[in-house]
C-alpha positions, 0 to 999 in steps of 0.5 A, a space after each residue: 500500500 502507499 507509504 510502506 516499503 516493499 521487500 521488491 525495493 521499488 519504492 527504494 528503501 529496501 535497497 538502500 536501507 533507508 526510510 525516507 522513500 516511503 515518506 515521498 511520492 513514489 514518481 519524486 523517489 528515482 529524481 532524488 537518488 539521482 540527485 544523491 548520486 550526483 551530490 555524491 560524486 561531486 561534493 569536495 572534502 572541506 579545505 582546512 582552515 587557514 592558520 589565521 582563522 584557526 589562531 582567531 578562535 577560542 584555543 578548545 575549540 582551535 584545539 579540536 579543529 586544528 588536529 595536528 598543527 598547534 598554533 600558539 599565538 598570532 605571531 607564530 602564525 605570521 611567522 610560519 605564513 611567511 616560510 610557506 609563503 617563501 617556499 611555495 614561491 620558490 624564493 631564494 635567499 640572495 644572502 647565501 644562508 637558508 630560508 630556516 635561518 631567515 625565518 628564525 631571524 624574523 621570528 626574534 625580531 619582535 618589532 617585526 612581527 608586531 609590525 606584520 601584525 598591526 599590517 595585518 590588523 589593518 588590512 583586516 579593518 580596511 577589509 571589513 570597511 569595504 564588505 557590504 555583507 560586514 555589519 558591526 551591529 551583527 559582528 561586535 566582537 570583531 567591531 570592538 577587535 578592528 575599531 581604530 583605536 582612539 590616540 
């Protein structure tokens, strides 16, 4: 009868062990297993999120997301940022020392790394300014965070 599965599967949820087909009209049943199968085959894994977002949230939850990569601070991201950014470039050092002993170099420097900080903090700022999907009234928290600070 309408609505209870057959042991014949031609209303689907014998041969895929799901319910839901007795809950859909029977002619809906072959679009939306198409339509699965489709999603299916074309749906891409998440890509991982970047070392930026990852150091913005809360260190459980960070924790939890991150896996393996343990990010400490926002320094250490810029730092870390900027070796990736030299090796997936290609960039050599004209300096004849290697790309570790610039990195290392960078991450003692700490007005460096505070000045790429506030770079990126600006750039942020200015980012957010040009969004017209960005509301400080939705966002407070990242209004408080990138409003310009009173001198």
């Amino acid at each position: 009868g309408a609505g209870v599965s057959s042991a014949s599967g031609d209303n689907g949820s014998a041969e895929d062990g799901e319910s839901w087909p007795s809950a859909m009209p029977k002619d809906w049943i072959p679009v939306i297993k198409k339509d699965r199968g489709a999603m299916a085959r074309t749906q891409q894994p998440q890509a991982p999120f970047s070392d930026a977002y990852l150091a913005g949230m809360p260190a459980k939850r960070r924790k939890v997301e991150n896996g393996e990569r343990q990010t400490s601070s926002v320094s250490e991201v810029l730092v870390d940022t900027l070796e990736r950014a030299i090796h997936s470039n290609g960039a050599v050092p004209t300096s004849g020392t290697s790309v570790e002993a610039i990195v290392d170099e960078v991450r003692q420097d700490g007005e460096l790394v505070e000045s790429m900080g506030r770079e990126l903090h600006l750039g942020m700022r200015h980012r957010l300014e040009a969004d017209p999907d960005y509301s400080p009234a939705s966002f407070p928290s990242a209004d408080k965070f990138y409003r310009p600070n009173p001198k």
